[in-house]
C-alpha positions, -999 to 999 in steps of 0.1 A, spaced: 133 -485 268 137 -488 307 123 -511 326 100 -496 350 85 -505 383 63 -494 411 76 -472 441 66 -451 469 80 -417 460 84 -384 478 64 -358 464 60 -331 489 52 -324 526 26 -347 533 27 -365 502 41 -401 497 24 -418 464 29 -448 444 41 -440 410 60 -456 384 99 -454 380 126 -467 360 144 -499 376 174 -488 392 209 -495 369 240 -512 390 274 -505 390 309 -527 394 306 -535 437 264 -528 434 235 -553 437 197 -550 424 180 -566 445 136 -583 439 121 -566 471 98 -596 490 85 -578 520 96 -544 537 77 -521 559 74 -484 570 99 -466 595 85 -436 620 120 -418 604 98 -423 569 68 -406 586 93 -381 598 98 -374 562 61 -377 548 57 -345 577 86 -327 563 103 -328 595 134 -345 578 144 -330 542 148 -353 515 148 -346 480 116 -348 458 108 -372 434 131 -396 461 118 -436 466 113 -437 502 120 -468 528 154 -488 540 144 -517 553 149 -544 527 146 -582 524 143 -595 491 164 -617 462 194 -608 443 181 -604 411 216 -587 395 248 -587 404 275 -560 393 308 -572 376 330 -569 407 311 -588 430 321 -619 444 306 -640 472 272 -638 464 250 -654 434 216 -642 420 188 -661 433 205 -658 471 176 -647 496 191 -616 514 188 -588 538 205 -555 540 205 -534 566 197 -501 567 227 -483 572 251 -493 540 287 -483 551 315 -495 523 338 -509 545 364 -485 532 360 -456 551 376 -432 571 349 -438 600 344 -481 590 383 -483 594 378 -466 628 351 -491 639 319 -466 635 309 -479 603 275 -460 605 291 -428 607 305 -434 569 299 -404 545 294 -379 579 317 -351 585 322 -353 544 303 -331 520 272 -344 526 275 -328 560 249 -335 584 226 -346 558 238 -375 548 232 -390 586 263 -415 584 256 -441 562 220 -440 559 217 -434 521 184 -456 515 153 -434 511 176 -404 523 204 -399 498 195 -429 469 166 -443 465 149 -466 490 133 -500 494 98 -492 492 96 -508 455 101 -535 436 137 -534 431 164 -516 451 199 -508 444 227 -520 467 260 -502 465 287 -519 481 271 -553 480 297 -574 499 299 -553 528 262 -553 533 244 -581 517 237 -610 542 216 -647 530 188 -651 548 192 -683 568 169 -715 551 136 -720 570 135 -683 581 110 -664 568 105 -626 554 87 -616 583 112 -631 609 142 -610 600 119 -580 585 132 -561 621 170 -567 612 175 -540 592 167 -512 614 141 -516 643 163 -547 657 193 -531 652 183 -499 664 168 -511 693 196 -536 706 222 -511 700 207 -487 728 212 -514 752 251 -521 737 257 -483 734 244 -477 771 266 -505 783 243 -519 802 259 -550 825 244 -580 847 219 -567 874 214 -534 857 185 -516 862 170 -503 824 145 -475 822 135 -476 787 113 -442 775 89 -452 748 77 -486 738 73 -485 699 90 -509 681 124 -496 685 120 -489 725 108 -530 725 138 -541 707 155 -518 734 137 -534 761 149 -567 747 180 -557 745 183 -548 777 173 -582 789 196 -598 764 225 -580 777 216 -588 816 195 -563 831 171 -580 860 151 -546 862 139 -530 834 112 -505 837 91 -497 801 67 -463 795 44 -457 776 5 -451 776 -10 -473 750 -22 -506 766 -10 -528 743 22 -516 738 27 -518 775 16 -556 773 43 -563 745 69 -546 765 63 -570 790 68 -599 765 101 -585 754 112 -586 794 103 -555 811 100 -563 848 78 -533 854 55 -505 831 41 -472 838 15 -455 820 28 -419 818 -5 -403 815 -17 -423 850 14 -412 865 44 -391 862 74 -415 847 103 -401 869 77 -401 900 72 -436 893 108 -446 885 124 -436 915 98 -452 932 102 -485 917 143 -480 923 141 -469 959 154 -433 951 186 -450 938 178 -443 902 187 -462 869 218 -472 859 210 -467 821 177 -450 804 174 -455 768 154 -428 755 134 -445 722 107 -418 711 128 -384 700 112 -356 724 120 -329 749 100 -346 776 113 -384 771 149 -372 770 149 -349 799 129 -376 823 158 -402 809 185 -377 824 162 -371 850 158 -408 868 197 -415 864 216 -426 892 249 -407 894 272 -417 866 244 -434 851 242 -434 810 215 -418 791 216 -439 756 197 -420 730 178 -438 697 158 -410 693 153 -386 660 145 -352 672 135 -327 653 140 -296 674 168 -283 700 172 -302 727 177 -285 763 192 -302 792 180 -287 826 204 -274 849 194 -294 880 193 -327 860 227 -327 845 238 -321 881 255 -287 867 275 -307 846 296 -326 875 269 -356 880 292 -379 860 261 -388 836 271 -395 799 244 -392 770 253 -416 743 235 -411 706 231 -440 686 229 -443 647 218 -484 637 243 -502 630 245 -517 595 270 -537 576 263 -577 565 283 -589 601 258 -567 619 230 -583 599 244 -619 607 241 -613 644 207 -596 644 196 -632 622 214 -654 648 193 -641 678 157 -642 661 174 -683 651 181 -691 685 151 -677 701 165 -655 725 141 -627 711 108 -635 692 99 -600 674 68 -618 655 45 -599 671 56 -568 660 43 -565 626 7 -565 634 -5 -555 596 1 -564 562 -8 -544 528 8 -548 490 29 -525 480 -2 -508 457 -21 -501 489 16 -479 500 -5 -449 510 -32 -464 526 -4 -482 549 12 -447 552 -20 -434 567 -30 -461 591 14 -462 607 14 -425 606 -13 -418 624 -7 -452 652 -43 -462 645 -57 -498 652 -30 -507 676 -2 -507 646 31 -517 654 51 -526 621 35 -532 591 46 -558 561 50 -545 528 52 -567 499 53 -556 460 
């Protein structure tokens, strides 16, 4: 008889519940790994509203830490009992699109289509972290120890909201004395506010509405914030610039309104980086894209995964150049799943990130 565990499965729009499944089996290059904390994406709520089709009966989540618990016979490198992290994008390190340097992009363009959104296959195409055990495939190219005297909540970000976040600053190409508009300040548009400031920006303007997101922004290193319901965010921005505009606006929330007010408060030739997950057609004004002769480039990132990726993220929450504790801002068991699910879904109590542990 299979050994069974707890997970949070997909059962229908606007159902996530905890039921019992069968531990997952390994192959040759997979891992299994003993889940120790994870949390709740807003791509999972995305899926909880049906707004991103996955199929039922699924185990929901990809952001992992945990302990290798199994390894399959072709592994090498790693030994049960190793804290790890994966992140969570899982490219093999094989592919067409890894061996062109785009190793999130693995599996798209392939049968899977659109679907399969690059190499994000946890809680999308396999089953996901939110569980006690999780599957790995291709273990060597995305399993990365967990550095001694760091904790689970310290690298809980890694896997997607750090990664995420950092990578609109990289993909946006932002340089030293950059000015950063940064649309959105949940827990990705932080880490892209951090980013910024990591990469050299000495202006970076955060919006949002909620106060205490606005107050974290500034603790991640924006210079300015603007309420958006107080006042109107392009208004405010080319204020703040002198007209000039911004040389790069990460746009961190996934709506019509953030993305055209990021192309909006460019300066010309400025890059619009774009983390969001939109759900609808996008339409880009006329008068904004300058008719299409403005020079502007929008740039879309998927997270960046892979064990190397996963090492980085770790080294800069080591160092202290970014301290992301504050982020998770709740904490539930994995049996209280759906009442975690209905407190992040709905942003109630101030949430930010919640910890998850089985």
């Amino acid at each position: 008889m299979a050994q069974m565990m707890k997970a949070a499965i997909f059962v229908e729009k606007g159902r996530i519940v905890l039921d019992d499944k069968p531990v997952p089996e390994i192959g040759p290059l997979d891992a299994l790994i003993r889940v120790t904390t994870t949390t709740i994406c807003g791509t999972d709520v995305h899926i909880l509203k049906g707004e991103y089709p996955v199929a039922k009966g699924l185990t929901i989540g990809h952001e992992p830490v945990g302990i290798i618990e199994k390894l399959g016979s072709g592994v090498t490198g790693l030994k049960e009992g190793q804290r790890v992290i994966a992140g969570a994008i899982t490219p093999s390190g094989w592919s067409t699109a890894c061996l062109c340097g785009c190793g999130a992009q693995d599996g798209a363009g392939t049968k899977h289509g659109f679907k399969a959104m690059g190499g994000w296959r946890f809680g999308n195409t396999i089953d996901g972290a939110q569980a006690e055990f999780l599957r790995v495939p291709d273990a060597m190219a995305n399993l990365a120890p967990i550095d001694d005297g760091v904790t689970d909540e310290q690298v809980l970000m890694c896997p997607d909201i750090m990664s995420t976040g950092l990578s609109g600053a990289e993909t946006g190409q932002v340089k030293i004395g950059d000015c950063v508009a940064v649309f959105a300040q949940g827990p990705i548009g932080l880490c892209a506010t951090a980013g910024a400031k990591l990469m050299g920006a000495t202006k970076i303007i955060a919006i949002d509405t909620l106060p205490a997101r606005l107050d974290m922004s500034r603790r991640m290193g924006a210079d300015f914030v603007v309420d958006y319901r107080s006042e109107n965010p392009v208004d405010a921005i080319m204020r703040i610039t002198d007209g000039r505009g911004v040389d790069v606006a990460i746009e961190a929330l996934g709506t019509q309104s953030t993305f055209e007010a990021a192309l909006r408060v460019l300066r010309p030739g400025g890059v619009l980086s774009s983390l969001g997950v939109y759900s609808s057609d996008l339409t880009i004004p006329l008068d904004a894209f300058s008719a299409g002769l403005g020079d502007k480039s929008i740039r879309t990132t998927l997270c960046p995964g892979g064990k190397e990726r996963m090492r980085r993220m770790q080294d800069v929450i080591s160092s202290g150049r970014v301290d992301l504790s504050g982020l998770v801002t709740h904490r539930f068991k994995l049996d209280q799943i759906e009442e975690a699910y209905e407190l992040f879904a709905n942003q109630r109590d101030g949430v930010l990130k919640v910890a998850i542990t089985p």
